[in-house]
C-alpha positions, -999 to 999 in steps of 0.1 A, spaced: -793 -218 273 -780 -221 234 -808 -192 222 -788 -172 247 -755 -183 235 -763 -180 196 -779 -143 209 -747 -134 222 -728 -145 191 -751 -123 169 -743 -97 190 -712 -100 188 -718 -100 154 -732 -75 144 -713 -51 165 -685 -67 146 -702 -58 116 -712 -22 125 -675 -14 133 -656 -24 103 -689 -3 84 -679 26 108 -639 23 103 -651 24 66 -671 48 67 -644 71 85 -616 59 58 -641 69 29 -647 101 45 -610 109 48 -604 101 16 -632 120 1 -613 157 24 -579 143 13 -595 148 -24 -614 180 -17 -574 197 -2 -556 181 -33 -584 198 -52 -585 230 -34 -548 231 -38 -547 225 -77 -571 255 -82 -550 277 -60 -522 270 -83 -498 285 -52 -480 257 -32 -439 268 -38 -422 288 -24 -445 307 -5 -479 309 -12 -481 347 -4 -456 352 -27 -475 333 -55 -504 348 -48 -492 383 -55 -473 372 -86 -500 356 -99 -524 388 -91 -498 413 -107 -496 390 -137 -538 388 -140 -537 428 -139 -510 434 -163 -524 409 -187 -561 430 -180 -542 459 -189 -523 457 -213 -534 428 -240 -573 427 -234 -586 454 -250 -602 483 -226 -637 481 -246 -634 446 -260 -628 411 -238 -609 402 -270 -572 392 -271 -551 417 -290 -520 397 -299 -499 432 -304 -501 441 -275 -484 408 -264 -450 418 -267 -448 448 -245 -468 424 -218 -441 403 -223 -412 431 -218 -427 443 -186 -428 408 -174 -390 403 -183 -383 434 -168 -398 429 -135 -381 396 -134 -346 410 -140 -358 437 -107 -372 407 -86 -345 381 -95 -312 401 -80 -332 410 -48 -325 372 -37 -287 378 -47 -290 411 -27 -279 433 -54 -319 451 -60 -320 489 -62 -349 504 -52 -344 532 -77 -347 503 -110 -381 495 -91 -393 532 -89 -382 533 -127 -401 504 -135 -436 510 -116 -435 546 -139 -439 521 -171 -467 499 -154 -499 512 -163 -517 525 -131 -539 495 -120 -506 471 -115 -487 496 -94 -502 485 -59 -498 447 -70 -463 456 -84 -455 470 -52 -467 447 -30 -452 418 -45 -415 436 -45 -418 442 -8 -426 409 2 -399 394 -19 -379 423 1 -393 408 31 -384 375 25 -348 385 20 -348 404 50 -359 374 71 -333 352 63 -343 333 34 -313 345 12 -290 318 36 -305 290 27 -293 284 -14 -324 255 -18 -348 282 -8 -330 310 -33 -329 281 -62 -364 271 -57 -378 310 -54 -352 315 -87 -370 284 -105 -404 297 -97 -402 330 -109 -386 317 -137 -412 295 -144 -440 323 -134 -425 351 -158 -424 325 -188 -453 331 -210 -453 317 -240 -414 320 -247 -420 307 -288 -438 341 -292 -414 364 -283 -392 361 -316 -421 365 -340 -419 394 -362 -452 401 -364 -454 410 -326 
């Protein structure tokens, strides 16, 4: 009768055993996806405010940077053409920044898309009404909302800020 006892103790065991590899196994796993979202997230680049709204900032910015500083037969940099990347880019920011304070005009927009060259219109466009959208529904009540869509835009339309007084530009 003991072989059967020690049996049942082995079995017991092991099953033991084969659960806390299995609970492991799961936790390892979990952390492993947990990793693979942070990751996924870091090369989106888009978490705050709204990811749509990053998303199309981030595509305007790629196009007008195409356009207007890499050269058209070249994938060279050319640094004079910086500065007037970086007055569009203020410009749409003092268009996009008032729209949250509800005091946009639609006619500065329509202005300001006749200086984009052709390529950034649709992304220009797009980009303005959502951020129209997203006054519409609301979001200009809450103030954290406004502050953090302020801070992000001001962070967004920032590109190398130590430039922009340089003569040579």
């Amino acid at each position: 009768m003991e072989p059967e006892k020690e049996d049942t103790n082995m079995d017991k065991l092991e099953d033991d055993v084969s659960e806390e590899e299995e609970q492991q196994e799961q936790q390892e796993q979990q952390e492993q996806q947990e990793q693979e979202e942070d990751v996924f997230d870091e090369e989106q680049g888009c978490k705050d405010p709204d990811n749509k709204f990053c998303q199309l900032l981030m595509d305007f910015k790629h196009k007008l940077y195409s356009q207007t500083v890499l050269s058209n037969t070249q994938n060279t940099q050319n640094i004079r053409m910086l500065n007037p990347y970086l007055n569009l880019l203020g410009k749409f920011r003092a268009i996009l920044v008032p729209v949250f304070q509800n005091r946009s005009s639609a006619q500065s927009f329509q202005s300001f898309l006749s200086e984009l060259p052709p390529s950034c219109r649709e992304s220009a466009t797009d980009l303005y009404n959502h951020t129209i959208e997203t006054v519409n529904n609301n979001a200009i009540k809450n103030k954290q909302l406004v502050a953090a869509y302020k801070h992000f835009i001001d962070d967004m339309f920032s590109v190398f800020p130590f430039l922009q007084n340089t003569e040579f530009l």
